[in-house]
C-alpha positions, 0 to 999 in steps of 0.5 A: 803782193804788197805795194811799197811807197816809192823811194824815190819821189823824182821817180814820180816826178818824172812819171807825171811828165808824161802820161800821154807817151806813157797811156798810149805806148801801153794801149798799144802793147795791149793790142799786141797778139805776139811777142814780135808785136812787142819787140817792134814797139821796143824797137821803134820807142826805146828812146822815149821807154819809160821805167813803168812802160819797161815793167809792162813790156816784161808783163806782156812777154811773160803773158804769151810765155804763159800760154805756150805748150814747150815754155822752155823752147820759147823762153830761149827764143825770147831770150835770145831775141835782139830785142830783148838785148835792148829791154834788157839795156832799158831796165838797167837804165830805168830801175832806179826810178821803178816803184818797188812793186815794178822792180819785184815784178821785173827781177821775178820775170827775169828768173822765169826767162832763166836769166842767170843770178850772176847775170849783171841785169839780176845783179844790178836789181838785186843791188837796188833792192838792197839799197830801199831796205832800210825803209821797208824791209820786211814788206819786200822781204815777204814780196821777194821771198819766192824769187830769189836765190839762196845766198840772196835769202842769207843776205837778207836774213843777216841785213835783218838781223843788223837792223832788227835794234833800230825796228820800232819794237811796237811794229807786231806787223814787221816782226810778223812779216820776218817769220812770215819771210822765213816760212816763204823760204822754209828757214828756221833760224832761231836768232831771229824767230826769238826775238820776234818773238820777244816783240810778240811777247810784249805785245801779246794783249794788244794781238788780235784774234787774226794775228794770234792765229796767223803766228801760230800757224807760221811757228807751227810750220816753222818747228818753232816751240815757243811755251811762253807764247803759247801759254799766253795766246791760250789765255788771250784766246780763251779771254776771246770765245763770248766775243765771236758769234760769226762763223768766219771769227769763231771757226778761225778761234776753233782752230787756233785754239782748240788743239791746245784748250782744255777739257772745259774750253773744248767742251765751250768750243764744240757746243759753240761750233756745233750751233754754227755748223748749218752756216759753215762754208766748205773751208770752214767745214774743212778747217774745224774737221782739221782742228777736231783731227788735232784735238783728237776729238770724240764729239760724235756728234759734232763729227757726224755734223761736219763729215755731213757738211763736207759730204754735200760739198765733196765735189768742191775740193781740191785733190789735197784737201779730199787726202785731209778729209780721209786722213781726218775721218778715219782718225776720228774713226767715222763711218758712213759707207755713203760718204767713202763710196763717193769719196772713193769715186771723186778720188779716182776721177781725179787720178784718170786726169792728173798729172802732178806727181805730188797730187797723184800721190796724194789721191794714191795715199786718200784711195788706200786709206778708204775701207776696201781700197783697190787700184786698178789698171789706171791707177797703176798705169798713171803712178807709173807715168810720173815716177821718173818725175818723182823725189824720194818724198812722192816715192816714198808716198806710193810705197806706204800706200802700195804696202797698204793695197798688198797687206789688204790684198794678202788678206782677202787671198787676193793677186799682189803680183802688180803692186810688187812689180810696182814697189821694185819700179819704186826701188829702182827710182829711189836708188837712182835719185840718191845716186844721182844726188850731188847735194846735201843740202838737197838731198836735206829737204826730200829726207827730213820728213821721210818715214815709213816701212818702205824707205827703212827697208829699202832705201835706208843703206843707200840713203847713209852711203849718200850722206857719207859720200856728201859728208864734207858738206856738213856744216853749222847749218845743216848739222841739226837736221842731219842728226835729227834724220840720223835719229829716226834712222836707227842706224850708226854712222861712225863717220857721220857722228864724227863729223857732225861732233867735230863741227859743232866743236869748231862752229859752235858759236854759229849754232842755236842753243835751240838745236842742241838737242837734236845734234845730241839726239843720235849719240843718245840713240845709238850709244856711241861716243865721239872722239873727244867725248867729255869735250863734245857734250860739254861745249854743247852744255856751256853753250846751253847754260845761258839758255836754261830758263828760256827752252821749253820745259819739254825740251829740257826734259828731252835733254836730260834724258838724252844725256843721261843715257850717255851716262852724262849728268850736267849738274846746272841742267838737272838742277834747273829740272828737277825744281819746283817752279820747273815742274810747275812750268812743265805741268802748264804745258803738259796741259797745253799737249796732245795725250800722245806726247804728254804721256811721252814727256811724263814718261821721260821725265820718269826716266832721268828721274830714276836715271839721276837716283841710281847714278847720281845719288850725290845730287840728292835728288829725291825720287817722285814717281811711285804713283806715276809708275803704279798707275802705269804698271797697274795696267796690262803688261802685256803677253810674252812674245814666242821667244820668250815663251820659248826661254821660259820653259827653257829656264824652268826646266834648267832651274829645277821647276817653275817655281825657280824663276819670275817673268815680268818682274818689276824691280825698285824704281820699276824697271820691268825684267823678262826674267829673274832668277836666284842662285845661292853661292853654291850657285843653286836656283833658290825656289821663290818662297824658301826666304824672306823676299817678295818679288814681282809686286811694287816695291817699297822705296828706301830713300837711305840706301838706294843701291842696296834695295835688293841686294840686303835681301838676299842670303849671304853670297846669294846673286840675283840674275836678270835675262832680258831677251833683246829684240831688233829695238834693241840694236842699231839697224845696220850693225849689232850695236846695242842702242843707249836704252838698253844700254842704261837699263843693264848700268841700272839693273847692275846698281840694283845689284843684278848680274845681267844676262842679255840674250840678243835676238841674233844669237836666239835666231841663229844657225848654232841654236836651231835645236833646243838642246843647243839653246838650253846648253846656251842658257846654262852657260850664260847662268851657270858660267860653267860648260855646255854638261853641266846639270843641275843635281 
């Protein structure tokens, strides 16, 4: 813990005075073997108790708390104690003389006696605190983040907030240690990592290896994207590589700058690493076999270097670090059947003897990922032992592995009865503690990082019932992270989108530009629309406007897109997008990404690109994705799912022959369709080849008439049909709401001139079209528009 200098000097003044009182009462408190020991020194010594013996009296009694068996029994003995009445009265008298490290000490003791925070002794500490920040805040705030309440941690967010002008903006190390308060408390509040990160900015040549890698990591915790910086760390970074030949220096540069190097600066980087590796620790082994994780490393033999390294030292690791190393290796599709045996049997002792739900979950999820994974009685036996202590996080980690064990199992034709029976145990809990929730905010830090099959199958529906029933608690704090959770969910709310729309219209002024896209995310999802649409999106666009040129580029891109699936099409946005220092921007930091979000940013951005062509063409935005899109459709399209098998056969016969109808054709602007099919005005199928049109190739580009591509190619009062058969991806989870997507492709299709056909999978799947005859019957009403005894003649 940091020592802060006193604020007061009489406080030392007056502890100089007596150093003999003081030294000989502390001995004596030293030779104390219980706590009544130390009670009766109070007793006979309050009067001459100074502010130093008072901290230390609190250290002591917290020392013999520490070695109990039943802490909570003893913690209300103590506390309950006459005595402690009078070291509660003698910190109350003595605390303005404490030197900040006392008084930190003492408000922490006091939260682990269980002394209430409306407590006038918590009270009091806490006052005082307040009253020294203005001389050492953000040193206190990283000592105290641990121990204080919530609205403690608002308070002090907001008094930092007022005094950040009057911080010396040379002091890196203030602004350091403010996001470094904010990751203590798991707090992403934009207002103030933005300007810290403007002091980062304007410093970034004179940040050290040290600090660059520490501000990172904390911003990396915090969700906290920052291009520019990252942009320019990366090149002080790259500037740093000829200068670290240690170990220590160059494996915290590995790691700090090998996920977002390029492809020379990682090849440097692992040549480099590969030199060293015989000196590597066991952390730092641990630390680079991370980093390779993240760089999605194909270095064979580095990786074979380090997983032999982290082999010898296998018995050094903690519970959490033996999960890393089998997440890490088996993404980097290493294979040595001696390293997993031992790895397996570490992870198995360990299991015999822990007690901690977190750490049984993590050996749990590391033995499921191994080759040939298999729990026996004792690993059942201790899951079950913790799960009434578990959150939905710890459950939901038992469930992805225990899924894992029954899909193993099934294939070996191995017994899954155990694991079931676990996974209803697993249900039970999970409903149980949402039931039981009475706290959004809560309920916020077990949701935000959920995923998996277990928890959308299972939990999903009781999940959305707790949140409807804590709707009230929505608010301008926790409104991004709601929606954020509601996105992954696939499943549509009305009155969740409803309230989360209505606050951001009353508290907009609260809420970060930062967090505007995941508060539209779920609209764009789901396709739905609030109530007073057009005012909705464009508060949050007005909000933005002033934000354009600091976003990231990526973000940006994300936004459009969203946006554009809800047919809206803020012309300043697109404006910013779709211009050439933007794209150039966006291009640097495509460099600095994963290959996984990269070609999902470029995807994107394809998409609002063809989005703004079609529905926007007034804007005059050209269209530049041509060799994107041959390249991307070059590439294996894939086979047909049995659905479309069966609607394949179905529309040649209807059609008159196979020659009638197109399967995965690609139209202009490269939208991909399940099926094409033509009818004359008449509404006779046309054969492909009987006229002048060249269907299921690439397309040419007419910039001149973009919505009429298709159209000018037919015979007069000929139409061109598209079916799309719409899987479960296609809808919400819980009710048949077609999703935006799918909704935009049927808008461009229709621009492209198509008639549109959607076959959901419910209507295919169903009861009324379990015979062919009656899906053929189907398909010709949906073509043909006529009763189910029409037949082509």
């Amino acid at each position: 813990m940091f020592r802060l200098r006193a604020i007061c000097p009489f406080s030392w003044r007056v502890f100089h005075f007596r150093p003999f009182s003081c030294e000989t009462l502390i001995r004596q408190m030293d030779k104390c073997t219980d706590e009544e020991q130390v009670f009766d020194l109070i007793e006979k010594n309050k009067a001459i108790f100074s502010e130093k013996q008072v901290g230390y009296a609190f250290n002591i009694l917290w020392q013999f708390q520490k070695q109990k068996t039943s802490l909570f029994k003893s913690v209300e003995c103590i506390r309950d104690h006459p005595q402690f009445l009078t070291l509660y009265n003698l910190t109350t008298n003595k605390m303005e003389f404490m030197n900040d490290d006392n008084l930190v000490n003492v408000l922490y003791i006091t939260q682990h006696f269980a002394v209430e925070a409306h407590d006038p002794l918590v009270e009091a500490l806490v006052t005082e605190a307040w009253r020294r920040l203005e001389r050492s805040l953000s040193v206190l705030m990283v000592s105290i983040s641990s121990l204080i309440s919530q609205r403690f941690q608002d308070q002090l967010v907001n008094k930092t907030e007022l005094l950040f002008d009057t911080i010396d903006s040379s002091q890196v190390n203030i602004a350091r240690r403010i996001v470094q308060f904010l990751r203590n408390i798991k707090y992403s509040y934009y207002p103030l990592l933005e300007r810290c990160n403007k002091v980062f900015l304007s410093h970034v040549n004179h940040l050290d290896l040290e600090s660059i890698s520490k501000i990172l990591s904390l911003y990396h915790f915090l969700q906290f994207h920052s291009f520019e910086f990252v942009l320019m760390a990366k090149k002080r970074l790259t500037e740093m590589i000829p200068q670290f030949d240690h170990p220590a220096s160059f494996v915290k540069l590995f790691v700090a700058l090998g996920p977002m190097a390029g492809p020379e600066e990682k090849k440097q980087l692992e040549s480099t690493i590969l030199l060293m590796s015989e000196e590597l620790t066991s952390q730092q082994a641990l630390a680079v076999m991370g980093a390779m994780e993240e760089m999605e490393s194909r270095n064979s033999r580095l990786i074979k270097k380090i997983a032999s390294i982290l082999h010898k030292h296998l018995d050094d690791y903690k519970p959490v670090e033996l999960l890393k190393i089998t997440k890490a290796l088996i993404f980097l599709h290493f294979q040595s059947k001696e390293l997993f045996v031992k790895l397996k049997e570490l992870l198995h002792s360990y299991l015999k003897i822990s007690v901690k739900p977190s750490e049984i979950s993590s050996l749990v999820c590391a033995i499921s990922m191994l080759p040939s994974p298999h729990l026996d009685e004792v690993g059942i036996s201790r899951i079950e032992a913790v799960l009434p202590q578990c959150d939905l996080n710890d459950l939901n980690g038992f469930a992805t592995s225990i899924l894992r064990w029954i899909q193993y199992d099934c294939m070996h034709l191995d017994s899954t009865g155990k694991q079931l029976k676990l996974l209803q145990k697993l249900d039970h809990y999970g409903h149980q503690s949402l039931q039981k929730c009475n706290n959004l905010n809560l309920l916020w830090e077990e949701l935000k990082s959920l995923k998996g099959d277990w928890f959308a199958q299972s939990l999903l529906e009781e999940t959305i019932a707790t949140l409807q029933r804590l709707v009230d608690e929505i608010n301008y704090m926790n409104v991004a992270g709601i929606a954020s959770f509601i996105s992954r969910t696939n499943c549509l709310s009305t009155l969740l989108l409803d309230r989360i729309a209505s606050v951001v219209l009353q508290q907009i002024e609260k809420i970060h530009p930062f967090s505007v896209l995941a508060i539209i995310l779920p609209f764009s999802i789901l396709n739905y629309d609030p109530p007073q649409r057009n005012e909705f999106f464009g508060t949050c666009i007005q909000h933005l406007n002033s934000y354009l040129t600091l976003l990231d580029p990526l973000m940006l891109v994300f936004l459009g897109f969203s946006l554009a699936t809800l047919e809206y099409f803020p012309e300043d946005l697109l404006k910013t997008i779709f211009n050439i220092k933007f794209l150039d921007r966006l291009d640097s930091q495509l460099e600095l990404l994963c290959s996984s979000l990269n070609r999902r940013v470029q995807f994107r951005l394809m998409e609002l690109n063809r989005a703004v062509c079609l529905e926007c063409p007034e804007y005059q935005i050209p269209w530049f994705h041509d060799r994107f899109c041959q390249q991307h459709y070059n590439k294996d399209i894939g086979s047909m799912n049995g659905a479309q098998q069966q609607i394949s056969k179905m529309l040649a016969e209807i059609l008159g022959g196979i020659n009638c109808v197109k399967a995965s054709v690609l139209t202009p602007y490269y939208h991909m369709i399940d099926f094409e099919c033509i009818l004359d005005k008449r509404k006779k199928p046309l054969p492909y080849g009987s006229h002048n049109i060249t269907l299921g190739k690439l397309p040419e580009m007419h910039w001149e008439s973009n919505t009429q591509i298709v159209g000018s190619r037919l015979p007069p009062g000929a139409e061109r049909i598209a079916l799309e058969f719409l899987d479960l991806r296609a809808f919400c989870t819980n009710i048949p709401h077609l999703k935006g997507k799918s909704a935009m492709k049927k808008r461009h299709l229709e621009i492209l001139g198509y008639r549109v056909i959607q076959i959901p999978h419910f209507e295919w799947n169903s009861m009324a079209l379990s015979t062919k005859d009656a899906r053929m019957d189907y398909l010709r009403e949906r073509i043909f528009g006529e009763d189910k005894k029409y037949s082509r003649k």
